[in-house]
N, C-alpha and C positions, 0 to 999 in steps of 0.2 A: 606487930603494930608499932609503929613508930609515932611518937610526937612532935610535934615543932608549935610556932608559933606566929600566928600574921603579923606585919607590921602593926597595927593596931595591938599587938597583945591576947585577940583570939585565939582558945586552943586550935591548932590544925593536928589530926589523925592518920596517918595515913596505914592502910591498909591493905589486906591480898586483895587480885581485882576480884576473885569471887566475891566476897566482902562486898564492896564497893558495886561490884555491878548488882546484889542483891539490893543494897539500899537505893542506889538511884533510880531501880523500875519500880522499888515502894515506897520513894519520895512523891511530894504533891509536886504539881509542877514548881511552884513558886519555894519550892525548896533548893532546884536546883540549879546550881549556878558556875560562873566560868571565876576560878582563879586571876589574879592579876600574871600569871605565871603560862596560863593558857592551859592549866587541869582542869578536870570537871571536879565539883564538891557538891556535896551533901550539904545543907544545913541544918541543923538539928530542928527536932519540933521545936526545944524549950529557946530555940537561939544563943545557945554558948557557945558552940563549937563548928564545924566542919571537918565533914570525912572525906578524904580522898584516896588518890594514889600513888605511890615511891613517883618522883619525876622522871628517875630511870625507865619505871616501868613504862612511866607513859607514853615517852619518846616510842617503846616499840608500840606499843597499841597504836600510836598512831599512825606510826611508820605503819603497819598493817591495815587500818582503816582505810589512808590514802591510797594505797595497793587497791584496795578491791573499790575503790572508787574507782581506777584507771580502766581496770576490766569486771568495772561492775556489768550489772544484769542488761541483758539488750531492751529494746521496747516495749514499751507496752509491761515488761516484768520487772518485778518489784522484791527484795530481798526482804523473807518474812522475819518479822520483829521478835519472834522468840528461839526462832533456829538456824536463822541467817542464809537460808537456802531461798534460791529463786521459787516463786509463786507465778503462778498463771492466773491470766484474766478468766472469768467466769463468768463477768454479764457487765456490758455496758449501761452507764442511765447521762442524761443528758451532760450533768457536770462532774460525775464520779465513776471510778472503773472499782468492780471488786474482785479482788484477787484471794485466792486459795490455796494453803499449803499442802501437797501430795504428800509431805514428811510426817507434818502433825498435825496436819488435817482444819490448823486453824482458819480464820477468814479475815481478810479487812478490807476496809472502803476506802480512798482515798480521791481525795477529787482532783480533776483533772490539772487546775492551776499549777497540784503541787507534781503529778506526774506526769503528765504532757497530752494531751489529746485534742482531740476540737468540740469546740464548746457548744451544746447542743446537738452533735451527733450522738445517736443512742436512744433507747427506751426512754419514755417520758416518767418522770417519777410520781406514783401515785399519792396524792396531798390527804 
């Protein structure tokens, strides 16, 4: 663990990405936030501080990110959020596709605005 500190004088953390990726999927959302630097950070519950990650390391995370952005997942498929493997659609409904991980079996919804589809094709959803 490394320390630094923000312009402001806030402690900043930085930490391994396991670390750091464990806090940011068990932060609220309004915990998390972008650095003036372009990291992602933690803020604490009590508000003193923020966790992140080495800048070095980030550069490769991200260099990596952008990678599988290039040749990310084809259509309609959706990289699942706890194992980063491609998901299949499973059932269309008017404004949302839900997709399915063959790896670990989890499921999500995502509506079409943010994946791409036509709006109103599909199962009507039951109110």
């Amino acid at each position: 663990m490394k320390m630094d500190k923000l312009p402001d004088g806030t402690p900043l953390f930085s930490v391994r990405w396991d670390v750091f990726r464990s806090d940011w999927k068990s932060a609220l959302p309004s915990q998390r936030v972008v650095l003036d630097d372009g990291r992602p950070a933690v803020h604490s519950r009590d508000g003193d501080s923020y966790v992140t990650i080495d800048h070095a390391l980030w550069e490769v995370v991200r260099a990596k990110f952008r990678e599988s952005l290039v040749s990310g997942p084809r259509k309609r498929e959706h990289l699942c959020e706890a194992c980063h493997t491609p998901m299949h659609v499973t059932h269309e409904y008017e404004h949302a596709w839900t997709f399915t991980c063959d790896r670990c079996k989890s499921a999500e919804v995502h509506g079409k605005s943010f994946v791409g589809g036509t709006e109103g094709a599909g199962e009507k959803e039951a109110r």
